[in-house]
C-alpha positions as CSV (number, residue, x, y, z in Angstrom):
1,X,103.9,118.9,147.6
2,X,102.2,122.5,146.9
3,X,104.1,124.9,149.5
4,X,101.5,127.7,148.9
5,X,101.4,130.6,146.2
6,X,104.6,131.5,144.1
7,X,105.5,135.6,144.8
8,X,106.3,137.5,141.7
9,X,108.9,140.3,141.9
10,X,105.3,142.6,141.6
11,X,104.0,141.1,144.7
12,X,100.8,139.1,141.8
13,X,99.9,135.7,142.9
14,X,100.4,132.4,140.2
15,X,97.1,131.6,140.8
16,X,94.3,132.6,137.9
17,X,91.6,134.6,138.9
18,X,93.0,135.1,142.6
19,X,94.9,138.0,144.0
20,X,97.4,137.7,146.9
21,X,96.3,140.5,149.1
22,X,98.7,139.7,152.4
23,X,101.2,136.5,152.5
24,X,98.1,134.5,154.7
25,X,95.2,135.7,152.4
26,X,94.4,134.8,148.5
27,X,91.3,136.2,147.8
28,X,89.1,136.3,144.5
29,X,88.6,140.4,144.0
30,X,85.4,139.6,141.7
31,X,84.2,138.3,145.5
32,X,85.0,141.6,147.0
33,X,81.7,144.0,148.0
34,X,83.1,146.3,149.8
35,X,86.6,147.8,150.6
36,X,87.1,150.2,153.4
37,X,90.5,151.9,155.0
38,X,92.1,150.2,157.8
39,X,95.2,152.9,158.2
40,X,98.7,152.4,157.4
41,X,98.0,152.0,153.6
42,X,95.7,148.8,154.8
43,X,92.1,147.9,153.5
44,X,89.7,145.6,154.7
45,X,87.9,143.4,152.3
46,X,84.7,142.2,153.1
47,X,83.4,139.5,151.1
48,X,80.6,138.3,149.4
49,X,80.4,135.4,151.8
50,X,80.3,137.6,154.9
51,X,84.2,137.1,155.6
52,X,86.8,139.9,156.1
53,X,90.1,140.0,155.0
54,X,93.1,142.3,155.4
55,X,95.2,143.2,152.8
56,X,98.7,144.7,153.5
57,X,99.9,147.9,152.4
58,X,101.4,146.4,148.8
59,X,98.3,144.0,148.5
60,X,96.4,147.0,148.9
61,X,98.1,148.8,146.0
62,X,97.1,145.8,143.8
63,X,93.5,146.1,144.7
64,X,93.6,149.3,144.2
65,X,95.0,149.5,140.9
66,X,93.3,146.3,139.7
67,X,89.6,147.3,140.3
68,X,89.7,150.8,139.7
């Protein structure tokens, strides 16, 4: 039985090509058009398909470092 995504001490999801940006949200960054501030360290990711999704403060940092 899959129980959901396996955390890494560095916070990286197990999953190729996917990024675990809160513990409720995976999310493919390649999908990602735009990014914007959401305070607190937070960003909002709004997706190709139209969807938003809030990343936490340490999911954040890995989308921050990963596509810049």
């Amino acid at each position: 039985m899959w129980s959901g995504p396996r955390w890494r001490s560095s916070r990286t999801c197990s999953i190729p090509g996917a990024s675990c940006v809160h513990r409720s949200a995976i999310v493919n960054l390649d999908r990602v058009v735009r990014a914007e501030p959401a305070g607190g360290g937070r960003l909002l990711l709004h997706m190709e398909a139209g969807g938003v999704v809030q990343a936490s403060r340490a999911g954040a940092k890995l989308v921050r470092e990963q596509l810049l």
